[in-house]
VMD Tcl script that draws the C-alpha trace (Angstrom):
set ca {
  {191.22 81.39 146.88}
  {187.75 82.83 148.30}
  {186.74 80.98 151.44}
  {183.34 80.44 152.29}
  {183.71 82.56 155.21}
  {185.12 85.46 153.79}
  {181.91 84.75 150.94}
  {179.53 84.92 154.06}
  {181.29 88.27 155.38}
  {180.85 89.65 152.13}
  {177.29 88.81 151.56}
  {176.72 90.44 155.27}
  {178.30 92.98 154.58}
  {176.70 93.73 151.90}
  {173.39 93.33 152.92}
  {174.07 95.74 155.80}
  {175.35 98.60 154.18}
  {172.40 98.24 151.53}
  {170.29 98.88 154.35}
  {172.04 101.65 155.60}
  {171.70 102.96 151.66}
  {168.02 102.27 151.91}
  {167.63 103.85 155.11}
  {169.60 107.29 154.13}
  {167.19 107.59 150.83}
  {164.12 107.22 153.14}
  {165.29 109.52 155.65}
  {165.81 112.24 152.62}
  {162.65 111.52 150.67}
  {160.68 112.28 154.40}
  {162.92 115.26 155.12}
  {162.04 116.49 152.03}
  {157.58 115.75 152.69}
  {158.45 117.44 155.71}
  {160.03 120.07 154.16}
  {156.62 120.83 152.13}
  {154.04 119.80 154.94}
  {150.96 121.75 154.69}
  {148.76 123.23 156.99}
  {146.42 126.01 157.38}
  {146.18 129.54 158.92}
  {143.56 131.82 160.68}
  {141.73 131.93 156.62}
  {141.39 128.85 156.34}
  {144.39 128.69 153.77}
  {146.85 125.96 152.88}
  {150.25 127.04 154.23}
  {153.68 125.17 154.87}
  {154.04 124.35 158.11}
  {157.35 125.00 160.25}
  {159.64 122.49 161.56}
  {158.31 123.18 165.37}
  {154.51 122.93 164.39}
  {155.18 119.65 162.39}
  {155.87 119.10 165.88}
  {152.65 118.78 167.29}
  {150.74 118.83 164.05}
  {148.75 116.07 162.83}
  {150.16 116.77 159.33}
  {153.33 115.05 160.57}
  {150.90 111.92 160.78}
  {149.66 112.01 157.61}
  {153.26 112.42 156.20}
  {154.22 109.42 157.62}
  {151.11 107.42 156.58}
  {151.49 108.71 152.87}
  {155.33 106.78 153.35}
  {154.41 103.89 154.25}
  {152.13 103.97 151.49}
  {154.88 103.51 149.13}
  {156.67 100.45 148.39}
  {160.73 101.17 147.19}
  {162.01 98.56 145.14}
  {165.73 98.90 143.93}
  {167.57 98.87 140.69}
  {170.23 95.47 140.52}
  {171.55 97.95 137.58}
  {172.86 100.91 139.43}
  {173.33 99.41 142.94}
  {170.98 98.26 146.18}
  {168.87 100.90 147.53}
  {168.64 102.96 144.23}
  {165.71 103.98 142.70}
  {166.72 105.02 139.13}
  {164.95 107.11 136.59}
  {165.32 104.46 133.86}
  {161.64 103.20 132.81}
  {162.72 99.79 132.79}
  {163.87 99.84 136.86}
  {161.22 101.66 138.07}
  {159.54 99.97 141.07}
  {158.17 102.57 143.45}
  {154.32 102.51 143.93}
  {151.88 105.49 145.33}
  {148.90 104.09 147.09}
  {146.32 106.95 147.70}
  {144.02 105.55 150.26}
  {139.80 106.76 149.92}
  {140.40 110.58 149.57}
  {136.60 111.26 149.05}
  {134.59 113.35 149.95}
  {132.59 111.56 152.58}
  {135.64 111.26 154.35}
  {136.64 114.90 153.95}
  {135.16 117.49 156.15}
  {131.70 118.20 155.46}
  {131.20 114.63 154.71}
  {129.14 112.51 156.95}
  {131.91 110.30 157.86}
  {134.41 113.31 157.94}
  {138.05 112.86 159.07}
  {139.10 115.92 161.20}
  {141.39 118.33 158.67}
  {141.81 115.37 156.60}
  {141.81 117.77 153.75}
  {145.30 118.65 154.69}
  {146.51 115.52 152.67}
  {145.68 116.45 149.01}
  {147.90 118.99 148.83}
  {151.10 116.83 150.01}
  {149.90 113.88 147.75}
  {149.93 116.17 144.96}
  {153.31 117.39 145.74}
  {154.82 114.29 146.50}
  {153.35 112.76 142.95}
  {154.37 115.53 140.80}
  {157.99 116.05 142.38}
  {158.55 112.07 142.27}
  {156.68 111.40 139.10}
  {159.39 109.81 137.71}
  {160.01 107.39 140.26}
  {156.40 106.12 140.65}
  {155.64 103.55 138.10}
  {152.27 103.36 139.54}
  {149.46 105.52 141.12}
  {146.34 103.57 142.84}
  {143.40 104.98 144.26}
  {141.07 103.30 146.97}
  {137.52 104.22 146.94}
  {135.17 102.72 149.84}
  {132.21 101.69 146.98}
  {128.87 100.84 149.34}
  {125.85 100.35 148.47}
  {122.74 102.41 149.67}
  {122.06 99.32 152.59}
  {125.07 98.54 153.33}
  {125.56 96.47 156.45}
  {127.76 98.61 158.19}
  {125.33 101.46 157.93}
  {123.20 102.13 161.21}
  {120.21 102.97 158.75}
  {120.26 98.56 158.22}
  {119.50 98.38 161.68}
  {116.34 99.40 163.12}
  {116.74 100.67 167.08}
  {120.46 100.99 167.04}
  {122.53 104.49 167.48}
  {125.59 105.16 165.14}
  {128.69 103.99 166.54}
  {127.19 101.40 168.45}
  {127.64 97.59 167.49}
  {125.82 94.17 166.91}
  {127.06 90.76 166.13}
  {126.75 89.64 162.69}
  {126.50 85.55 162.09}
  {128.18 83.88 158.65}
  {128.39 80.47 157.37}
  {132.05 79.31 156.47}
  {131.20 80.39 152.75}
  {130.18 83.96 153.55}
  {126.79 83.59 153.67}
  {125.06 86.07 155.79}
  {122.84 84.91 158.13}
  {119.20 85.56 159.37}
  {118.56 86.94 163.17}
  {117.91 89.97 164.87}
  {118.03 92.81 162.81}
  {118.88 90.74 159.77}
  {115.86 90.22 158.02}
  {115.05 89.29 154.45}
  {113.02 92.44 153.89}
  {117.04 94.01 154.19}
  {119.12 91.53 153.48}
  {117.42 89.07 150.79}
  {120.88 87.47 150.59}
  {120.96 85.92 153.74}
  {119.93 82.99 154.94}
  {118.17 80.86 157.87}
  {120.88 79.34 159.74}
  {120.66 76.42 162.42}
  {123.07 76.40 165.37}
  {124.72 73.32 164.23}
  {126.15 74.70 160.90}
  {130.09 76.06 160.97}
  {130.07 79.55 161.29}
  {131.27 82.63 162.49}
  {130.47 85.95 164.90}
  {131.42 89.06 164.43}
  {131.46 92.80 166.09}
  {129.80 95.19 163.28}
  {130.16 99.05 164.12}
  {127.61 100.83 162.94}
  {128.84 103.83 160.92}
  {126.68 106.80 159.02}
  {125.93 106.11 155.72}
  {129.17 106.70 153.87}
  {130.30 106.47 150.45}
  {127.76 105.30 148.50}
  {127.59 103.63 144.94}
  {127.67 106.78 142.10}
  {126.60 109.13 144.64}
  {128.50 112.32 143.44}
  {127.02 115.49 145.46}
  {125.58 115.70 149.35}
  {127.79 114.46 152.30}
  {127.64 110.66 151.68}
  {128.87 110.69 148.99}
  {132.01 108.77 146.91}
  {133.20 111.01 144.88}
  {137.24 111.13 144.94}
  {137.74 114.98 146.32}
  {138.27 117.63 142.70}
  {141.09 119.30 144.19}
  {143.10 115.82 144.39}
  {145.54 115.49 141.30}
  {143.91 112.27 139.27}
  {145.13 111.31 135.94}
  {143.99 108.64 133.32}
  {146.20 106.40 133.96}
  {145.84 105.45 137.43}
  {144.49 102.71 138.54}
  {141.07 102.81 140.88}
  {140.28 100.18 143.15}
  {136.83 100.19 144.76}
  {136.08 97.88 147.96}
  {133.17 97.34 149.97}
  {131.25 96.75 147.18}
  {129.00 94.08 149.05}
  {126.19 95.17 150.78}
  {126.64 92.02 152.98}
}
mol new
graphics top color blue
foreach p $ca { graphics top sphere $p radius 0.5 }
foreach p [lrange $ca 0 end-1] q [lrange $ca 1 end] { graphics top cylinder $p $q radius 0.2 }
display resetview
């Protein structure tokens, strides 16, 4: 007969070596980004990079943020830590985070050589299409006030901050360079009603609504590999 204890080893035992499954598939699936890692030469041209400048590279970080954009889920079918091929099991996600071009260089909010990601992402989709049962897309979605743009506040430099006031329901509130004539959302708050403070940076205008050409704008970058079926999710809609 099975004693409880020797039901407990078992289930730590389990548990422990599905880990160590886990962990051995990670550690191949980043060998294997690494493998491809791109960066560029004297041209200006997209080349692998070797192991020793993955090194110092920054293409090493944006391998490692593209992993733990994906979410591994495993197949009670064919074992723990498996990711099978069968339709029905897959569970892997890729989350493509607000690869446009205002973030791109040349845009006005421009992330140094943060081109050197579309090339990997397309890679990594293509050689593990199989696996991901979904492909999302982030798109920063502002409108042409937005109140993170330094253009909403009159007298302030970009990059600098001011304190933003909102009721409990996220109500923005009137004062300083909150006015009606930019905001006609907000409101005129006493002292006595529940709210809070916050720190607002003040960033160049970034990302705007439908703006397709010129450096603010949203547009997800041509050269990333976008298909019909993925799903787009826009945020910072809100111009409050």
């Amino acid at each position: 007969m099975c004693r409880h204890k020797d039901l407990e080893h078992l289930a730590i035992t389990e548990k422990i070596e599905g880990k160590r499954r886990r962990g051995r598939q990670r550690i191949t699936f980043i060998e294997n980004l690494k493998s491809w890692a791109i960066g560029k030469d004297s041209n200006n041209n997209f080349i692998r990079l070797t192991e020793n400048r993955m090194t110092s590279s920054k293409s090493i970080t944006i391998v490692c943020s593209i992993v733990i954009g994906i979410s591994w889920m495993v197949s009670p079918a064919r074992g723990v830590g498996h990711v099978s091929d069968s339709p029905s099991w897959r569970r892997a996600a890729l989350l493509i985070i607000d690869v446009q071009k205002c973030f791109l260089p040349g845009g006005s909010l421009a992330v140094n050589e943060g081109d050197y990601v579309i090339p990997i992402i397309n890679w990594m989709r293509e050689s593990y299409k199989h696996q991901f049962s979904l492909v999302a897309l982030t798109k920063d979605w502002h409108c042409d006030r937005h109140i993170s743009f330094v253009t909403s506040h009159s007298g302030h430099d970009v990059f600098s901050e001011v304190n933003l006031r909102y009721l409990e329901n996220g109500t923005l509130c009137l004062g300083g360079t909150i006015t009606k004539s930019n905001f006609p959302e907000a409101v005129t708050c006493s002292p006595e009603d529940p709210s809070r403070t916050m720190p607002q940076v003040l960033w160049p205008e970034h990302c705007i609504q439908n703006l397709t050409t010129g450096s603010a704008s949203s547009r997800i970058d041509g050269s990333l590999d976008v298909r019909a079926e993925d799903v787009i999710i826009t945020k910072g809609t809100k111009c409050e």
